[in-house]
N, C-alpha and C positions, 0 to 999 in steps of 0.2 A: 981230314976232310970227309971222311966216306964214315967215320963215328959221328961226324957231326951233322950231316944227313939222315944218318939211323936215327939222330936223336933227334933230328927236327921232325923227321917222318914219325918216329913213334909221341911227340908232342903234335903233331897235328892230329895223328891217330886220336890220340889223348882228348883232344879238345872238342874231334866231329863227337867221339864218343860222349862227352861230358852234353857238348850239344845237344845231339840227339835224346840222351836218359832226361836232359832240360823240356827236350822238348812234346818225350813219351810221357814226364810226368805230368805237363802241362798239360796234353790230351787226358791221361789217365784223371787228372783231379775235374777236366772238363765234365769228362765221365763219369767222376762220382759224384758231383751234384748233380746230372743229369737226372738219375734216377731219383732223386730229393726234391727233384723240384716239379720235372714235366711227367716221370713216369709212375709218383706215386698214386695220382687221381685215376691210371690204368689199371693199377691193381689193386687198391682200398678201394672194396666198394659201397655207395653213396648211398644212406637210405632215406633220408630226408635231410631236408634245411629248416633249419631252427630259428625260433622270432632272434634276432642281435640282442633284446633288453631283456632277453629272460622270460617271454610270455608266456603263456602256451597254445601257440600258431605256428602250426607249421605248415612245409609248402612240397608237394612234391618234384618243383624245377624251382632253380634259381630264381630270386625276386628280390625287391628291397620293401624295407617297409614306409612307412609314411615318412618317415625322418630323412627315407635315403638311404639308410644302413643297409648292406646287403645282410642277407640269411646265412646265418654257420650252417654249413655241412657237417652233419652227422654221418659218421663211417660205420661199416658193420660192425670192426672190431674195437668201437667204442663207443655200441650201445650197450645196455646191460644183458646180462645173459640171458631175462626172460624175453626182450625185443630180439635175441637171437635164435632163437626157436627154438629153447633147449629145453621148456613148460611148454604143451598144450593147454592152451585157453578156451573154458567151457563154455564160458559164457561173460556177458557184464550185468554189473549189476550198478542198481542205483547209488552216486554217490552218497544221498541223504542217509540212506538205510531206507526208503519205501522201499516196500513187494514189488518194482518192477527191474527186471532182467530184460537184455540182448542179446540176439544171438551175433550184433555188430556192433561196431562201436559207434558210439553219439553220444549226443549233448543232452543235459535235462533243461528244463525251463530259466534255470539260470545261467545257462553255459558251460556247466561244471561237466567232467570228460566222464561216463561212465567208468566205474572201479573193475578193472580185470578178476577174476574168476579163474585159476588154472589148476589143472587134473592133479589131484591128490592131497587136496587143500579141504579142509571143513566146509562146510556149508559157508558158500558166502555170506551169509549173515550174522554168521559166526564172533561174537567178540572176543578177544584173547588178553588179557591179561598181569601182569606179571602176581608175584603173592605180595611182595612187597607195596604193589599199588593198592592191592586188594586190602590188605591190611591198613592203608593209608587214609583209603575212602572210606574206611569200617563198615564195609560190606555185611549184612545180614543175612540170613535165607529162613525160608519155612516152609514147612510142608504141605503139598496139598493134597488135602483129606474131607472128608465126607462128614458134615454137621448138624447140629438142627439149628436153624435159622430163627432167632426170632428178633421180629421187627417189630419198633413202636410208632405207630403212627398218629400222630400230632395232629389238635383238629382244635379251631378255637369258635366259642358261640357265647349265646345268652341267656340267662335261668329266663323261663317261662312258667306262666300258669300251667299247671295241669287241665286239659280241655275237659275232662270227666269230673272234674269238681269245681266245675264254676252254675251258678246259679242267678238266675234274672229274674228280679220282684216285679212283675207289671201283672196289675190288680184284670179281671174279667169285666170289671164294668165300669160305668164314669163315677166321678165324686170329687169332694174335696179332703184335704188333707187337715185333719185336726189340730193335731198331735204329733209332734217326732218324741221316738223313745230312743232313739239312737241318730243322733245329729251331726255324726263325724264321719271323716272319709279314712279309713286306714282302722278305725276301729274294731277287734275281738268281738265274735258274736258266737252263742250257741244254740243248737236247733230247739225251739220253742219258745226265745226269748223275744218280748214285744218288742218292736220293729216300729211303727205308727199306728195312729187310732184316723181312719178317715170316716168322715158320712155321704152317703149313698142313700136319694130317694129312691135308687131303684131298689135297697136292699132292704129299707124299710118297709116299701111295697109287697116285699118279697116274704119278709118276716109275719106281715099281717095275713097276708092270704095263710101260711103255714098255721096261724093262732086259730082263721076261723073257722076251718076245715079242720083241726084238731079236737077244736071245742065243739062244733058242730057231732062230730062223730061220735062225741061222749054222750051229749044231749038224749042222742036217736040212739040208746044202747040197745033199748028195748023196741024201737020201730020194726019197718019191716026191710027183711033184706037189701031189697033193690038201693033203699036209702042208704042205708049205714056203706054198702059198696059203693054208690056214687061219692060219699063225703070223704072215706077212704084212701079216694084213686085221686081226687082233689087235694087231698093231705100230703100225700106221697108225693105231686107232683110238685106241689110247691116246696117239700122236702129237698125233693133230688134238682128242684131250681139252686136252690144256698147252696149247695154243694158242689154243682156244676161252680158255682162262682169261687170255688175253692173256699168255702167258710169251712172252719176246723169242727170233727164230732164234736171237740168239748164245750165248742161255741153253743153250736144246735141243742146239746146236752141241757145247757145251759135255758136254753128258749123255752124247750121242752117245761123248764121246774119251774122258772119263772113264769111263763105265759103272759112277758111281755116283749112288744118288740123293742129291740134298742134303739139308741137313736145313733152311733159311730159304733163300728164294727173296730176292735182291735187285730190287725195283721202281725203275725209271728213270723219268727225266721226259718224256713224248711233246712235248710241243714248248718252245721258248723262252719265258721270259715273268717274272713275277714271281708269288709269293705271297701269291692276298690271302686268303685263309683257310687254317687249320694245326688244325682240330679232334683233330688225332693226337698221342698221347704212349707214350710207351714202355713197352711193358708190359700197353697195352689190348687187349682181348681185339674184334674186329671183326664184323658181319656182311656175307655179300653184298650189295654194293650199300651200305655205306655208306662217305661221303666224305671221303676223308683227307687229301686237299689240291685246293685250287683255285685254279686257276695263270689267268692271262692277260697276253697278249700287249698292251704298252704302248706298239708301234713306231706304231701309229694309235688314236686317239681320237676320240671324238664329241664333239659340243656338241648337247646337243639343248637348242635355244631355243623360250621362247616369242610367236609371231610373231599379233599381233591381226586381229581378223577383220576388218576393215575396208583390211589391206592384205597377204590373203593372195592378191589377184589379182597381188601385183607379185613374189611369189614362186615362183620353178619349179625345176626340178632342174638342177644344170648350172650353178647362178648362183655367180660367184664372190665369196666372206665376207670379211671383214677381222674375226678374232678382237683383244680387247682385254683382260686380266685385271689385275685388283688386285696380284696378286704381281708382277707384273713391269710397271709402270707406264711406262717407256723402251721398250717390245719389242710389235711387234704379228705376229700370226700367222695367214697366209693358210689360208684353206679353201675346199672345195665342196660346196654342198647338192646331198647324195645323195636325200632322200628325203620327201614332205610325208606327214605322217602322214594319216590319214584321216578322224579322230574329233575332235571340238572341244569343249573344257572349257563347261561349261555354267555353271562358276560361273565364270570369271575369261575367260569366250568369247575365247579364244585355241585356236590348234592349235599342235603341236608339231612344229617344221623340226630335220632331221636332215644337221649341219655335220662332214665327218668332214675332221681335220687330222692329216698326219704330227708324229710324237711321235719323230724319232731320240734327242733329248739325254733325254726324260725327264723334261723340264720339266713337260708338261700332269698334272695330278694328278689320279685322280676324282676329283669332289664340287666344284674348282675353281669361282667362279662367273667368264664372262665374257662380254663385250656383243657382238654380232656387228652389224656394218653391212653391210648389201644393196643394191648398189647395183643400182636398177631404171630403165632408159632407153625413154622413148617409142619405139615403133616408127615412128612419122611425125610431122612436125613438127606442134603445133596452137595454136589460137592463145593468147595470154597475153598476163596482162601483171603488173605487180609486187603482189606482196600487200599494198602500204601503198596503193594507190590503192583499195581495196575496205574499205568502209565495212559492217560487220556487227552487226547490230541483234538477231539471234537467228531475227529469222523472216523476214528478206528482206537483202538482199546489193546495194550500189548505189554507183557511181562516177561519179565526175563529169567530163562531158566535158566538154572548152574548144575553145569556139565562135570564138572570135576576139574582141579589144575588150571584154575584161573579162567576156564571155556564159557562163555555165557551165548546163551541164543536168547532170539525175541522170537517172541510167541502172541499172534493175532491171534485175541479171546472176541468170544461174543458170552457175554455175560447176561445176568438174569438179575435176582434182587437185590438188593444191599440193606443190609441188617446186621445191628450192633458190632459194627464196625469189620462185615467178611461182606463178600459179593460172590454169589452166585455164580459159576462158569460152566457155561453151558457146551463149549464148544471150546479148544485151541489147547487141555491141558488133562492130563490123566493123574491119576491117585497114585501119592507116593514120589511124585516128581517135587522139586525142592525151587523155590521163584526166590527171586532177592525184593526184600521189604524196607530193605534202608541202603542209597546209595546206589537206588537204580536210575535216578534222572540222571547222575553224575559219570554212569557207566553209558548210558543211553549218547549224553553230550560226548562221552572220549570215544565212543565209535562212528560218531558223525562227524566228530572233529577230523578222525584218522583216513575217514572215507573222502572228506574234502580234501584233506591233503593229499591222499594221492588219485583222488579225480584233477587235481590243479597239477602234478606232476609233468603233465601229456601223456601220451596217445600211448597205448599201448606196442609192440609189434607187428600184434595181429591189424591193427587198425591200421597202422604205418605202411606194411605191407597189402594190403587191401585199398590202401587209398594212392601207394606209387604204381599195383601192378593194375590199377582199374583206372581211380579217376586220374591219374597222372597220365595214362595213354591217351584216355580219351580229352584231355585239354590241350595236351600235343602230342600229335601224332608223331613227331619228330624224335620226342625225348621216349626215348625206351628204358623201361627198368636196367635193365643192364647194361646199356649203354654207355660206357663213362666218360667216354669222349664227348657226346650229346651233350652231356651234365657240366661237361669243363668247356664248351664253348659257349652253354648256356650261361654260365658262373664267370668266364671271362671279362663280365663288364666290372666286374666291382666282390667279390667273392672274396671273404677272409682268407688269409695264405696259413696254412696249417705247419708249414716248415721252415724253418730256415734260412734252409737254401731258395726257396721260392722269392722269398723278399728280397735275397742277392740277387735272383737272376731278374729283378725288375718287375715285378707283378706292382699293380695299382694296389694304395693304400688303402687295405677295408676299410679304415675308423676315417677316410677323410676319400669319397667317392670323386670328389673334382678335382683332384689332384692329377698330372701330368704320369702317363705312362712314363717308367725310366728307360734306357735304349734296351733294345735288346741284345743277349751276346751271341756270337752266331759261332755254331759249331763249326768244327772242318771243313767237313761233309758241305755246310751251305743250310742246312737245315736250323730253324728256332729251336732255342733251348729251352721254351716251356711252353710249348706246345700250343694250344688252342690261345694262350696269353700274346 
């Protein structure tokens, strides 16, 4: 009986024990989801909430987005090491690749998060590379070095008379028109060759006085002085009347031997040339001063071109042309600009260069259109480099240097000429530095690509933390950066559960907000087991 007592008493021993260890384990496991569920939001600390679909919006207190979704909590020890403070960040920079930097973070005109910047990184504009990509895009480079530049400038016009050898036949006095000796428009002529035979009573008038004053003066050889010098200075006068009227010596020559008057005066050609006007016909009655032919000389011709104003600095007098025309497409013909006009069209802002080219055969025709090339040569070498390495956007001009090992930089040029295929750099690049001339739009596109991608990433640390320990205080005062309790009763309405045990102990469903709270379990103590939930 008293063994059988021991062994009830040591079976009941048994059993408070087994009890009890039942019931320490059941606190003990209470206690260890305890810390999984309510105590981890006290010690993970919170640095922002993140869009639910992936945005790049973030918040620094709890919130939902449009759908209702609450915002993921992002932890410190699961952002990336640079949001951990373990880079200083210099600066931001623009995600496109423009010249503009921050010293905070923001947004550019599209929305896009400026690209972080941190200490001991290349220049942020930096592009980087791999060789294998390099080699893929067949990257080029060349040097830039110091040239002489020369440029041909393009200027297109029209063969013209020469002004210096044109010629107007309009007779000194009135008459009629006999005679044409030459009756065609476009017609060869040489200097002295008849032209028209017209009559003129004034010329015959003219002719008689010369006869009787002549023969008068013979008559009185032996009279007395006074006479012979009156009939003289009458002789003379009616002399130098014909001639005023432009009659030729060999005309008068002629009056002289004959010693009679004619009745039509024949007019001759005063110089070589051709016919470009014949307003005269036979039989027309004429006055002084009007024009009966108009001849000009075709052995030189002009081109007067129009040359733009933006490169009439590379044109001077003295420069030698290379004429091109349509008629004659096999044949080119040299000239020199004689002369820059002075006056600049204000509708088509060009001036007009004056190309005068010999014309022996005949060929240049007025009205003719044809091209003139100018070739203009630097006076001193300067520096350049090839116009595919210069990348032009409209309102800035930028090449990219290579650095060595795949390193490219862009380079804002302010550039000067362009000639035979280099441009002029006046400013953004020094001699001896190496630019890429093939394969720099495609190197341009993958460092704006890389810069969008991670301006769409989000917000840097630096911005994170600037924007939870600033504007986070000042939109609630309540929610304190370090506060995490703050953060878990702000996150209490609907807040993703990051563990577990959190889902066990009854948190609301993030992906479904109007869902029913589950009960909650209550510790020993009387206390909730997930705290601000």
């Amino acid at each position: 009986m008293k063994h059988n007592n021991l062994f009830l008493g040591a079976g009941a021993l048994a059993l408070a024990t087994a009890a009890a260890g039942f019931g320490g384990g059941y606190m003990m496991a209470q206690k260890t989801d305890f810390p999984a569920g309510s105590a981890a939001p006290q010690e993970r600390k919170v640095l922002y909430y993140r869009n639910p679909m992936g945005l790049s919006d973030t918040s620094p207190v709890p919130k939902k987005d449009p759908m209702g979704m609450d915002y993921v909590p992002v932890y410190a020890d699961e952002a990336p090491a640079s949001a951990r403070g373990e880079r200083k960040i210099l600066y931001y920079r623009n995600p496109m690749g423009l010249p503009d930097t921050s010293p905070v973070p923001k947004k550019d005109s599209m929305g896009m998060d400026y690209v972080a910047v941190y200490e001991g990184e290349e220049s942020g504009d930096t592009v980087i590379i791999g060789p294998e990509k390099v080699q893929q895009l067949g990257v080029l480079t060349a040097p830039v070095e110091r040239r002489m530049l020369t440029r041909t400038v393009r200027a297109v016009g029209t063969i013209e008379v020469d002004e210096r050898g044109q010629y107007t036949l309009a007779p000194r006095f009135a008459g009629w028109i006999e005679k044409l000796h030459v009756n065609t428009t476009g017609e060869p002529i040489r200097q002295g060759q008849p032209l028209l035979e017209v009559y003129s009573p004034e010329l015959v008038s003219a002719q008689q006085e010369f006869l009787i004053a002549n023969a008068g003066r013979q008559s009185l050889a032996g009279g007395s002085a006074v006479a012979r010098q009156g009939l003289a200075s009458l002789s003379e006068s009616a002399l130098e009347r014909l001639r005023n009227w432009n009659i030729g010596e060999a005309q008068l020559e002629r009056l002289r031997h004959t010693g009679k008057a004619l009745r039509t005066l024949t007019i001759t050609a005063p110089v070589d040339g051709v016919v470009l006007e014949k307003p005269s016909v036979e039989g027309m009655r004429f006055q002084a001063g009007d024009a009966l032919y108009r001849i000009a000389d075709l052995d030189t011709v002009w081109l007067v071109a129009e040359v733009f104003e933006q490169d009439l600095a590379l044109v001077r007098p003295g420069q030698e042309a290379q004429i091109t025309l349509d008629a004659y497409p096999d044949r080119s013909f040299r000239g020199k600009v004689t002369f820059v006009y002075p006056d600049l069209s204000s509708q088509t802002r060009t001036a007009k260069v004056r190309i005068e080219l010999p014309n022996p055969d005949g060929l240049l025709k007025p009205a003719m259109f044809g091209t003139a090339q100018l070739a203009a040569v630097e006076q001193a070498p300067v520096l350049a480099v090839p116009d595919s390495a210069v990348i032009d956007s409209g309102t800035r001009r930028v090449a990219l240097v290579a650095l060595g090992e795949g390193r490219f930089e862009p380079r804002e040029l302010r550039i000067g000429r362009r000639a035979g295929g280099f441009l002029e750099v006046l400013k953004g690049l020094g001699e001896g530095e190496s630019v890429v001339t093939r394969a720099n739009f495609l190197i341009d596109a993958e460092s704006n690509l890389k810069a969008a991608l991670s301006g769409m990433s989000g917000k840097t640390a630096a911005a994170v933390e600037a924007h939870v320990h600033g504007d986070a205080a000042g939109a609630d005062s309540s929610v304190a950066p370090g506060n995490v309790d703050a953060h878990g009763e702000h996150h209490s309405s609907g807040s993703h559960a990051t563990d577990k045990g959190n889902a066990a102990l009854g948190g609301r469903d993030s992906h479904n907000p109007g869902s029913p709270p589950e009960p909650q379990h209550a510790m020993p103590d009387g206390a909730d087991s997930h705290g601000g939930h």
